[in-house]
DRENPA-114675 format. One record per residue (C-alpha): residue in three letters; x, y, z. Coordinates in steps of 0.2 Angstrom, whole numbers, padded with zeros to 4 digits, always signed. Example, Ala and Ser with C-alpha at 12.3 -4.5 7.8 and 13.67 -1.06 7.14 Angstrom:
// DRENPA-114675
ALA+0062-0022+0039 SER+0068-0005+0036 
END
This chain:
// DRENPA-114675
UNK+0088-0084+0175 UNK+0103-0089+0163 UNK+0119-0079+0157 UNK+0120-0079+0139 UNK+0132-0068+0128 UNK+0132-0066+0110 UNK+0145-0072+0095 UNK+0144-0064+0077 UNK+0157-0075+0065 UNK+0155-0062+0052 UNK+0159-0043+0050 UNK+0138-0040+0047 UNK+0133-0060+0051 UNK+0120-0065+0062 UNK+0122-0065+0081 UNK+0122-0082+0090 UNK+0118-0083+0110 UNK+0130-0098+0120 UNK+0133-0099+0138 UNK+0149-0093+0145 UNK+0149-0108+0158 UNK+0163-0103+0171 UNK+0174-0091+0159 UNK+0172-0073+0161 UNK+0171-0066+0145 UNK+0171-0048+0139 UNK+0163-0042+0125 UNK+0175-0040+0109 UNK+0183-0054+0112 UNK+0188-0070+0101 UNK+0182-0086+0108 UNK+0179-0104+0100 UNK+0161-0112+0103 UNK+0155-0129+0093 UNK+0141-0126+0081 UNK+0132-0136+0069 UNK+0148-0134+0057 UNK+0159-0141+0068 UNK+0172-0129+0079 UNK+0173-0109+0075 UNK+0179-0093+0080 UNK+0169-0080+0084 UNK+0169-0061+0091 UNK+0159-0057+0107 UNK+0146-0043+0103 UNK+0133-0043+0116 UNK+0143-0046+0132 UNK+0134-0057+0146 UNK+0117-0054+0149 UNK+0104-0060+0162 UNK+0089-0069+0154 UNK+0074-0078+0158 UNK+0074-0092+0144 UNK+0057-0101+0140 UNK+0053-0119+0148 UNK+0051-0126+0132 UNK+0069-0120+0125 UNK+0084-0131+0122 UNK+0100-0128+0133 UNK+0115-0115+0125 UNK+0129-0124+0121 UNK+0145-0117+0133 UNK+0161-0109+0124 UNK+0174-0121+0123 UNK+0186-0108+0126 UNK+0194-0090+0123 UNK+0204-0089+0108 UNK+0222-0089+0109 UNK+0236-0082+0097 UNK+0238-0098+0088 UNK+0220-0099+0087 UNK+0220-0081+0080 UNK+0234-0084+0067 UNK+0226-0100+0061 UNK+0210-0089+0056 UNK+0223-0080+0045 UNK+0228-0095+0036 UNK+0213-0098+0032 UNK+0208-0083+0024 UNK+0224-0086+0012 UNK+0219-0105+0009 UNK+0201-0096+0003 UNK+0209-0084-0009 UNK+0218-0101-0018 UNK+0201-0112-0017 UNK+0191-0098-0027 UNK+0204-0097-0042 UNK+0204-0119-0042 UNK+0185-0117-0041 UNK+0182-0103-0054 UNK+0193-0112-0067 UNK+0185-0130-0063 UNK+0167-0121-0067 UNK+0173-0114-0083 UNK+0180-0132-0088 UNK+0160-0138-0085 UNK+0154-0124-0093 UNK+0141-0122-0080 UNK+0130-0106-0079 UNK+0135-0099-0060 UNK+0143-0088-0053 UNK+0155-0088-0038 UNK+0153-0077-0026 UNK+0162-0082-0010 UNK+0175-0095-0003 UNK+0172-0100+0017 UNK+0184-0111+0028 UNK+0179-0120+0043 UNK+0190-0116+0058 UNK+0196-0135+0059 UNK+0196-0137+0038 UNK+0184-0151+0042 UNK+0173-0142+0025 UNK+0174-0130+0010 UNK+0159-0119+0008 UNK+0157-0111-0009 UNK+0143-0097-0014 UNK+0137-0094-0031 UNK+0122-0086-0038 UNK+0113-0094-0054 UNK+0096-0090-0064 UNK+0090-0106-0060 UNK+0094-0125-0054 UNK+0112-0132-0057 UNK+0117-0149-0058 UNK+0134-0147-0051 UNK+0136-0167-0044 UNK+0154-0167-0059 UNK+0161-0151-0051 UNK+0159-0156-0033 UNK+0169-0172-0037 UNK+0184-0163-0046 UNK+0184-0151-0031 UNK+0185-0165-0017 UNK+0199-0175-0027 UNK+0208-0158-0028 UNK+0205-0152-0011 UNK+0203-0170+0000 UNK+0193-0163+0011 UNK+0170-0161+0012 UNK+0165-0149-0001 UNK+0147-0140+0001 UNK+0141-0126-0014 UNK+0127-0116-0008 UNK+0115-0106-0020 UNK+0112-0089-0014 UNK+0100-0073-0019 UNK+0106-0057-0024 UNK+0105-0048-0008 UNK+0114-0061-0002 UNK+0127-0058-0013 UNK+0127-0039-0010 UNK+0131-0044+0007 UNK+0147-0054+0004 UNK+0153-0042-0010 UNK+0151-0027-0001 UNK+0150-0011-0011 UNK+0143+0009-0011 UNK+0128+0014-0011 UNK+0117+0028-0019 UNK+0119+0038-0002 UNK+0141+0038-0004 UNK+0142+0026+0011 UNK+0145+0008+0010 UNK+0133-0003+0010 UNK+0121-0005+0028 UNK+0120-0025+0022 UNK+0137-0027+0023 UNK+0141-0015+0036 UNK+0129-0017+0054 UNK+0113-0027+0048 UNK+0110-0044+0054 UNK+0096-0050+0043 UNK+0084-0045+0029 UNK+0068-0039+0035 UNK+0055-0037+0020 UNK+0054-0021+0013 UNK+0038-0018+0002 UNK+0035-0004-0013 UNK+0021+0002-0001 UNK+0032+0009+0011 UNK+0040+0019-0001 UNK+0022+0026-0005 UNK+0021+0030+0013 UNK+0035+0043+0012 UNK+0030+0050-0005 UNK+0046+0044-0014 UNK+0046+0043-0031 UNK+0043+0026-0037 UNK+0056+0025-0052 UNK+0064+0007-0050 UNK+0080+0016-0052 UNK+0079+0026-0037 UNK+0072+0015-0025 UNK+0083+0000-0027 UNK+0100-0004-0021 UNK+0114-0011-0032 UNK+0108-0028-0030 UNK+0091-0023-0041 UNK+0080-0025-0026 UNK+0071-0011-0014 UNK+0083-0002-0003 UNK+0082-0009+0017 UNK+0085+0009+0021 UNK+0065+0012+0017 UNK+0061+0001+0033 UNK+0069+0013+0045 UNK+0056+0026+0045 UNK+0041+0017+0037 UNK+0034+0017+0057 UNK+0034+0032+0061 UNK+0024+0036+0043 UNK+0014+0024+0046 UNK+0007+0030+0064 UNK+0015+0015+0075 UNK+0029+0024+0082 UNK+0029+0026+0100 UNK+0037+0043+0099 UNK+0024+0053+0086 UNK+0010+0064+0095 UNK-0007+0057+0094 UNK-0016+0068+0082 UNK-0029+0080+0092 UNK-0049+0080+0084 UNK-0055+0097+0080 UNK-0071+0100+0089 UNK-0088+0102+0081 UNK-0091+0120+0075 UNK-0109+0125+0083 UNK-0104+0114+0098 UNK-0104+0116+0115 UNK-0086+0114+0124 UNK-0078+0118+0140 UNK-0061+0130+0141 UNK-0050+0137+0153 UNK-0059+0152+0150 UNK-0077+0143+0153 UNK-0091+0134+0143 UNK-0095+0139+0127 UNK-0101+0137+0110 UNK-0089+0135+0095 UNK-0092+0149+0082 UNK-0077+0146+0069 UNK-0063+0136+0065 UNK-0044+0137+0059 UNK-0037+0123+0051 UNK-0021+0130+0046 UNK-0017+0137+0066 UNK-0028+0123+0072 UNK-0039+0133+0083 UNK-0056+0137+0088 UNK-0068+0155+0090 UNK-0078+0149+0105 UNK-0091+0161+0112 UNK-0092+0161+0133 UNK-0107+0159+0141 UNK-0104+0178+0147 UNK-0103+0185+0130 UNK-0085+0184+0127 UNK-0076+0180+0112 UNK-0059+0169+0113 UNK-0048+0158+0102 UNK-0038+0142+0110 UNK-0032+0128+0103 UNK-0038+0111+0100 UNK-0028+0103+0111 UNK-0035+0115+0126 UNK-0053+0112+0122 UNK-0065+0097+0128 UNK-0082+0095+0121 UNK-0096+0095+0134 UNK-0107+0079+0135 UNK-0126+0085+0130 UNK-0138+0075+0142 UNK-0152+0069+0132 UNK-0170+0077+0136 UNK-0186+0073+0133 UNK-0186+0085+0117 UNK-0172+0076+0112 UNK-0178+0060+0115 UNK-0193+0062+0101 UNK-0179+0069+0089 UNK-0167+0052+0092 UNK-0183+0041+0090 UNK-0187+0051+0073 UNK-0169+0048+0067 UNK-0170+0030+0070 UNK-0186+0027+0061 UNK-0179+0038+0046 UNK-0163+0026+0046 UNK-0173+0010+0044 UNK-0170+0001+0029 UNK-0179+0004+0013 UNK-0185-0014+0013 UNK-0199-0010+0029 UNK-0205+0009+0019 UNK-0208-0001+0004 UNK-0225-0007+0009 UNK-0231+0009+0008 UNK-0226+0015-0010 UNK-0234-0001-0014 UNK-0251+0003-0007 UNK-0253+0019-0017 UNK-0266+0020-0028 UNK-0262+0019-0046 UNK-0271+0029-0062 UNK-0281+0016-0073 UNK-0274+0009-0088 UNK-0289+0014-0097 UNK-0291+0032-0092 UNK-0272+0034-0098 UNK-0276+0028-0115 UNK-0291+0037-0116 UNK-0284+0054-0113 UNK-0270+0048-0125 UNK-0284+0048-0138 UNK-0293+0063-0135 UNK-0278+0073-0136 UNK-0281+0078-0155 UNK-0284+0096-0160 UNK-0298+0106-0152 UNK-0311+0099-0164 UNK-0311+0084-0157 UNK-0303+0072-0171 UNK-0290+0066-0157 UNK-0289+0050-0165 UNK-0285+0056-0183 UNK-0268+0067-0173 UNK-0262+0056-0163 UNK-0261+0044-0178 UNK-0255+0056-0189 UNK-0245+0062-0176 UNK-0237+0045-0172 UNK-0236+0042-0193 UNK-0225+0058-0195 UNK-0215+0052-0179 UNK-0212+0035-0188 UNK-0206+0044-0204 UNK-0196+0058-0197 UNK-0178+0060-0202 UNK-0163+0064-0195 UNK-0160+0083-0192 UNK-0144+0083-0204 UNK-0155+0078-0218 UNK-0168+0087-0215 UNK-0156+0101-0217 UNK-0146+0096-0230 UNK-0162+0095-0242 UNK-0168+0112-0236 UNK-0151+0120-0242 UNK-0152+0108-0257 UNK-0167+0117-0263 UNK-0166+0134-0273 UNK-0177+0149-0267 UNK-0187+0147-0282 UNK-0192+0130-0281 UNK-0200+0130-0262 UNK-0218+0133-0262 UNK-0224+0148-0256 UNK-0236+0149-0242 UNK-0256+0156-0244 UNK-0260+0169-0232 UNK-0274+0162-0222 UNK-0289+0172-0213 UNK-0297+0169-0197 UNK-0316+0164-0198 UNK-0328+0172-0186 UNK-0333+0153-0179 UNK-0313+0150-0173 UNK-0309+0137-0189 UNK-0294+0145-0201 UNK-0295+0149-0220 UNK-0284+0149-0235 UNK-0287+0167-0240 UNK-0281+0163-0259 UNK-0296+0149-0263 UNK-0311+0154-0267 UNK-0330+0146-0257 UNK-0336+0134-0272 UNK-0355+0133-0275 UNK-0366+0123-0264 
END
């Protein structure tokens, strides 16, 4: 077990874990630790802790020491020394003509380095600007490309809510926020609505996309209604389930004693069937019915099939009674070929003037079955 307590060097900056060593050290106050920048003052956020670190980790560094006034008024300086180095830096990037924009101006407790932030579209060669800021300021110089969000951060600003911004406010780091969360919670998915002023999607849709999403430890499990027609075991006894409300999530069970009563779901527990003989036959028939349609196919092969030649000779013989079958299916399949389409059909129809249409003979029946045009007369023999 190892004491550890944590440093935040900016309002809504990352937390940091040291080691106290010997000091006793509250949280909220200033101290002065070594980091990869070289010496800094930080606040105490978390104060000291009890933790088991892994065997693999590398030792905390120990705070050098708790902050002093002088150590206090010097941070001040500094934040004036900033205010000057942005208006040199914004007037040396207008003299280059360079497409960036600068966004912040950060001193190192000990002025061992300038660290400047800017935002650009793309990749800036800045190697002339950088000199002209070293000669001015005689000290290291280090410009840093940063996003959007990144920028929103150090800017600070309101938000679409009224409050300021949760960025710039409380949160440590960005988590990734994803349009389906927004989906989750039936938001609209306007781009306008769901984005915060640094044109990307609000962090605020990560706070309750868990407990949409069914992993939060706090959301009821939700209760499966029993099968209606089942059999299932109240407080009242067993029974069989005769109806179901979805709406009031209950269940019309009917006792074993021919009584009639409504619980809810979360009060009812389906009773296990045991498995009979009966029911046995009944599985083994549900089984062989789910077998794949590749081992039934067999069978479908094996029926028998009607002869080509029968086909086509029924084909043929299905002319008129007399038994010219030949002669009407070929003048069946002639008048097929030269039929035309219905709107033409029509149209010559209506094209035609009662007049000119041919009219029709009356014909008589002959005793034998066979039909006669009643208007022509027998010739001869």
């Amino acid at each position: 077990m190892e004491t550890i307590i944590g440093v935040r060097f900016k309002t809504a900056g990352k937390i940091y874990h040291f080691s106290p060593g010997k000091l006793t050290i509250a949280r909220g106050q200033h101290v002065i630790v070594e980091t990869a920048r070289g010496m800094e003052c930080g606040r105490v956020v978390t104060g000291p802790e009890e933790v088991e670190l892994a065997p693999d980790a590398q030792p905390l560094k120990v705070i050098q020491r708790i902050a002093n006034e002088h150590d206090l008024q010097r941070v001040e300086d500094n934040r004036k020394h900033e205010k000057e180095a942005r208006v040199i830096c914004k007037k040396k990037i207008r003299e280059h003509k360079l497409p960036m924009k600068l966004v912040d101006v950060e001193y190192t407790f000990d002025l061992n380095k300038i660290i400047f932030y800017f935002t650009a579209d793309g990749r800036i060669d800045f190697r002339d600007l950088v000199k002209d800021l070293a000669s001015v300021f005689r000290t290291r110089i280090e410009l840093r490309q940063i996003g959007v969000r990144d920028e929103a951060k150090m800017m600070g600003g309101i938000g679409c809510c009224g409050r300021p911004l949760c960025c710039a406010t409380f949160l440590g780091d960005f988590e990734p926020v994803s349009i389906r969360m927004a989906k989750e919670q039936n938001l609209s998915l306007n781009p306008t609505k769901i984005s915060g002023i640094c044109g990307r999607l609000m962090c605020c849709l990560k706070y309750e996309s868990e407990c949409y999403c069914g992993e939060c430890p706090k959301k009821q499990k939700r209760v499966q209604p029993p099968q209606q027609g089942g059999r299932v075991v109240t407080v009242d006894g067993e029974g069989k389930v005769i109806s179901l409300n979805q709406q009031r999530r209950t269940a019309t069970i009917l006792l074993d004693n021919s009584r009639t009563v409504v619980a809810a779901w979360e009060d009812v527990i389906e009773q296990e069937v045991e498995v009979e003989e009966g029911e046995g036959k009944a599985s083994e028939k549900q089984e062989a019915d789910a077998k794949p349609r590749e081992e039934r196919r067999p069978r479908r092969e094996r029926r028998e099939r009607r002869p080509r030649e029968g086909r086509e000779r029924s084909a043929h013989s299905g002319g008129n009674g007399n038994g010219n079958g030949a002669q009407g299916a070929e003048r069946g399949t002639r008048s097929r070929r030269n039929r035309r389409p219905r709107d033409s059909r029509s149209g010559e129809r209506q094209s035609r003037s009662h007049s000119a249409r041919r009219p029709k003979a009356p014909r008589e029946k002959r005793e034998d079955g066979q039909l006669k045009d009643a208007g022509r007369q027998d010739q001869p023999s």
